[in-house]
C-alpha positions in Angstrom: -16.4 -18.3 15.5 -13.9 -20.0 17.4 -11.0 -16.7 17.2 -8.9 -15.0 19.8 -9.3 -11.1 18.8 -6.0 -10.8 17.9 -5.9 -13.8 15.4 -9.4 -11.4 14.4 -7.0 -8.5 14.3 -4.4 -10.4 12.1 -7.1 -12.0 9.7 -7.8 -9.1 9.0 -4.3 -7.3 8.2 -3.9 -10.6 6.0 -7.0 -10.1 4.2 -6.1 -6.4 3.7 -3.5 -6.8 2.2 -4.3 -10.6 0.0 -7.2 -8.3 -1.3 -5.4 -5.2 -2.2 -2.6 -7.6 -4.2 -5.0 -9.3 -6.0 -7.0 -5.4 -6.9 -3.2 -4.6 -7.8 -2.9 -7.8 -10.1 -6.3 -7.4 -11.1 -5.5 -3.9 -12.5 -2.3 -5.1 -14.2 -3.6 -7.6 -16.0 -7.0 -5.9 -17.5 -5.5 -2.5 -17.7 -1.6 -3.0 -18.0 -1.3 -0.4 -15.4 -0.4 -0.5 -11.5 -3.4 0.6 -10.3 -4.1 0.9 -6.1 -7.2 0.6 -5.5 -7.4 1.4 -1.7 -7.9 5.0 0.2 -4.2 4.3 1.8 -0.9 4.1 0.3 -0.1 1.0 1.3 0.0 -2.1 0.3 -3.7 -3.1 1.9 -7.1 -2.4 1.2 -10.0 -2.5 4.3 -12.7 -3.5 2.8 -11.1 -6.6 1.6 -10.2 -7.7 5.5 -13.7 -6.5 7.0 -15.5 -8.6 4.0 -13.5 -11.4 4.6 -14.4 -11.4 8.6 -18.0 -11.0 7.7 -18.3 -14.1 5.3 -16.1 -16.0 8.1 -18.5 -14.8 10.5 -21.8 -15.3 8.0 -20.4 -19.3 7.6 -19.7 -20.6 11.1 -23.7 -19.9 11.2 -24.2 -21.7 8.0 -21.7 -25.0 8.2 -24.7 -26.9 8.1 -25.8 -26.5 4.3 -23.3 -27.5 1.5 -20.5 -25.3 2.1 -19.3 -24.1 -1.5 -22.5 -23.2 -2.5 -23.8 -21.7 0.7 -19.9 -20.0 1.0 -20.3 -18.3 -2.8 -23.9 -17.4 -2.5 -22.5 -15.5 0.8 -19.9 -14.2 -0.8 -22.1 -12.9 -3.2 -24.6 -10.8 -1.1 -22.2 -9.7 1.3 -19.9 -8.6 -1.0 -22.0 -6.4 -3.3 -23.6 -5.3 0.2 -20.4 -4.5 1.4 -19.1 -2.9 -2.1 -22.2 -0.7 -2.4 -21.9 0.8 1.2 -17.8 1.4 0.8 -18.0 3.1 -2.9 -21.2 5.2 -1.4 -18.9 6.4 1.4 -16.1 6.8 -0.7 -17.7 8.8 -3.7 -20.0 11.1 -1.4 -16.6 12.1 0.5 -15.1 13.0 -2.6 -18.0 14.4 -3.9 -18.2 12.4 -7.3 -18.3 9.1 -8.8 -14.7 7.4 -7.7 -15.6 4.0 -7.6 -17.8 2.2 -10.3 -19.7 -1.1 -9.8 -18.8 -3.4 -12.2 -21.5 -6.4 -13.1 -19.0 -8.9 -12.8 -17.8 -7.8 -8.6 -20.0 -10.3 -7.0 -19.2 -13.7 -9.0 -15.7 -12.7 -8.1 -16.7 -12.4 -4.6 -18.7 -15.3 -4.6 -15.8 -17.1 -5.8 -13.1 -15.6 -3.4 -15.4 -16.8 -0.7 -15.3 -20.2 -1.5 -11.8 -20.2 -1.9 -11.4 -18.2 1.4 -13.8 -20.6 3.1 -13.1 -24.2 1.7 -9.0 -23.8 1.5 -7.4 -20.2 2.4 -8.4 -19.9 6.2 -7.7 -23.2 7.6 -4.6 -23.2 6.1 -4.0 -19.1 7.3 -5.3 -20.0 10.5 -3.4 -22.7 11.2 0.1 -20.9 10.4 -1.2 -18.1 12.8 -1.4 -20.7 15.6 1.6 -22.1 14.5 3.8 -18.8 15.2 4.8 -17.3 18.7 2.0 -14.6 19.9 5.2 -12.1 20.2 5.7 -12.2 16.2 1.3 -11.3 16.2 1.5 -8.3 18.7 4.9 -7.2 16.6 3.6 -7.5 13.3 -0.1 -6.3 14.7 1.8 -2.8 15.8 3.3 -2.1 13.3 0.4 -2.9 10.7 -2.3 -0.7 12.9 0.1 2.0 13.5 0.9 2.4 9.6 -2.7 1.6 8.7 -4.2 4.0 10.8 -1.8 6.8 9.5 -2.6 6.2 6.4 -6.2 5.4 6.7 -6.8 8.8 8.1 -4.4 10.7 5.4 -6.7 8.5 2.7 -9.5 10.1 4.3 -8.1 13.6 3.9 -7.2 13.4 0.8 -10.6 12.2 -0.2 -12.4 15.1 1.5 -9.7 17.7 0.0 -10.8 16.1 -3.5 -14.3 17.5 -2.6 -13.2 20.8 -1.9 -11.0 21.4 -5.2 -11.7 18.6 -7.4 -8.2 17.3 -7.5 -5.8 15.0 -4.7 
């Protein structure tokens, strides 16, 4: 794939957090409400970053075939692969049905992955080499120290729903 792990590491934050703002604006525009749609408080959602990574990972395997297609049709399966296996986790630790699939998740995704592919990580990629590796491990601190705080409080909370049926 061509990454240091710490660009792997900051893809990911990046990711996180493009893919909770666009659940946020997603949520705002269909619903008129703010609306987060992660386990964590803040302003980042996992499953967005680890996806992204995957379908990175999925395409420097596929470069060969014609990219946007092969990029959405990865998009596609990973993505409802990957939504299927978070909203599983996430509803059986809460002990109901949380999350909903929707019909229209995986053109989105399949979408998002060509724009991910084709335009957003060369350009994302290229800033990341562009900036001092002291400004990575700073921002990469305090982004894992937060995330993991929050991750694990999600968590809680999610079980605790279980137990009493409200957060």
């Amino acid at each position: 794939m061509g990454y240091q792990f710490y660009e792997l590491l900051l893809l990911f934050s990046i990711y996180s957090i493009i893919g909770w703002m666009i659940g946020v604006c997603g949520s705002a525009l269909t619903k008129g409400i703010y609306e987060n749609h992660g386990i964590c408080k803040g302003p980042y959602c996992p499953s967005y970053g680890l996806g992204a990574l995957v379908i990175l990972f999925a395409m420097s395997y596929l470069t060969q075939y014609n990219v946007p297609l092969t990029a959405f049709l990865a998009g596609l399966l990973i993505g409802t692969i990957l939504e299927i296996v978070v909203m599983g986790c996430v509803n059986g630790l809460c002990g109901g049905k949380l999350l909903a699939f929707r019909w229209y998740h995986p053109l989105l995704m399949g979408a998002g992955s060509v724009i991910l592919v084709c335009h957003l990580n060369t350009v994302l990629t290229a800033i990341i080499r562009s900036i001092s590796p002291w400004i990575h491990f700073a921002f990469l601190i305090l982004f894992w120290l937060y995330f993991a705080s929050q991750f694990i409080e999600g968590i809680s909370k999610m079980m605790l729903f279980k137990k009493r049926g409200t957060i």
